[in-house]
C-alpha positions, 0 to 999 in steps of 0.5 A, spaced: 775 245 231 769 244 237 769 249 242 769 245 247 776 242 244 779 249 244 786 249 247 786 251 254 793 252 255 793 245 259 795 239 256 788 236 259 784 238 253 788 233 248 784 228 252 778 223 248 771 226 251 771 219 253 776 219 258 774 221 265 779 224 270 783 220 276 787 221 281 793 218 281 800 217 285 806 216 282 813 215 285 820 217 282 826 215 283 833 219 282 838 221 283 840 225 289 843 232 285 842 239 284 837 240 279 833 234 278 827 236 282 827 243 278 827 238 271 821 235 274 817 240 275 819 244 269 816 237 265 809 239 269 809 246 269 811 246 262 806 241 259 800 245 263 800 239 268 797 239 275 801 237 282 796 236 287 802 233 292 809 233 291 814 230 297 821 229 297 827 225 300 833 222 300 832 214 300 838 210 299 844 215 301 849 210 299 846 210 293 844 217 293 838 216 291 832 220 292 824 218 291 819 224 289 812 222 290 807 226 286 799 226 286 797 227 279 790 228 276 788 227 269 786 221 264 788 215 263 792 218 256 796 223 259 797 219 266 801 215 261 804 221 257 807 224 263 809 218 265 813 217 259 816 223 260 819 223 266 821 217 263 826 220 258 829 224 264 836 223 265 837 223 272 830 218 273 832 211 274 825 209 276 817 211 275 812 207 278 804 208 278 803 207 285 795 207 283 795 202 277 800 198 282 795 198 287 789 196 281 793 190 280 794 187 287 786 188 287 787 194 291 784 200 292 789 206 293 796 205 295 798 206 302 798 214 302 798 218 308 800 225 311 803 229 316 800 236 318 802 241 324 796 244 326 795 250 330 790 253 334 788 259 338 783 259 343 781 261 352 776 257 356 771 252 354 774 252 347 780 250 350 777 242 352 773 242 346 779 243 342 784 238 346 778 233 346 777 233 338 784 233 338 785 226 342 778 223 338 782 224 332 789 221 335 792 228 334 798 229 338 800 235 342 807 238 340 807 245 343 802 249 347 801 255 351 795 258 354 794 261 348 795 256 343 796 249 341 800 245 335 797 239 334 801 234 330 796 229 325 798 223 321 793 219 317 790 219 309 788 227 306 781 226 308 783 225 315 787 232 315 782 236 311 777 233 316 781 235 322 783 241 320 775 242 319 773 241 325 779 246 328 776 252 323 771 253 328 775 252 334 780 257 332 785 255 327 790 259 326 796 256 321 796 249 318 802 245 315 801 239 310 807 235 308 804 232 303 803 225 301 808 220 302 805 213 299 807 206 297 803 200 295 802 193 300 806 187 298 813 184 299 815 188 292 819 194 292 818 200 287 
């Protein structure tokens, strides 16, 4: 066997050198019992598979019903393969590749967006700094003290991971990310 095709203790190097790694953000529908979240996250771990984003709620209560969304990385055969998987899971009614989804439609990505609890520490002229770049980036105060903010802040990642850049300087103390919730355009359900 090549060197660079040595098994890692990922999955990933199964992957033809052609294939080029993507993210993508798949949605899970289950049903709403002990354990199901467990499973799924066993068929990742236990494959070496990455979660770069996992979010959960229950979506259908008189179905008890609840819908995982999970952003992945990986080439276009293991995409398919942890897809198949979760799949084969009993308690998973459905799975959708929102990503592949979104493609067909003549999309980029699909509706992807997150909210993050964001506190700041800080005196004097940081203080008019902070709440200025706060309200540039519509971010919303939810507590404040003399001595600290916590900003609320929805949007695309890369409107958080920005936020959060331009608060490290100001004082960042503590972040928290839900992480991303997701649906694709359209008038077609999951």
């Amino acid at each position: 066997m090549n060197a660079h095709l040595q098994p890692t203790g990922s999955a990933y190097f199964i992957a033809k050198e052609t294939q080029v790694a993507e993210s993508h953000t798949l949605s899970v529908l289950v049903d709403n019992e002990p354990g199901v979240l467990a499973r799924v996250i066993g068929l990742f771990s236990g494959r070496g598979y990455n979660i770069e984003s996992l979010t959960v709620s229950e979506t259908e209560h008189e179905a008890h019903l609840s819908r995982i969304t999970i952003v992945t990385r990986g080439t276009p055969g293991v995409l398919e393969q942890i897809k198949s998987q979760l799949e084969r899971i009993v308690p998973v009614h459905r799975v959708v590749d929102l990503t592949v989804r979104a493609k067909t439609m003549g999309q980029e990505r699909p509706i992807e967006r997150e909210v993050a609890l964001v506190k700041v520490t800080g005196a004097g002229e940081l203080r008019a700094e902070t709440l200025r770049l706060a309200d540039a980036f519509h971010a919303k105060v939810v507590d404040a003290t003399t001595e600290h903010f916590i900003f609320e802040i929805t949007g695309k990642s890369s409107k958080v991971d920005q936020f959060v850049a331009v608060m490290k300087p100001l004082g960042l103390s503590e972040v928290c990310r839900t992480g991303i919730a997701a649906m694709n355009r359209g008038p077609q359900g999951m």
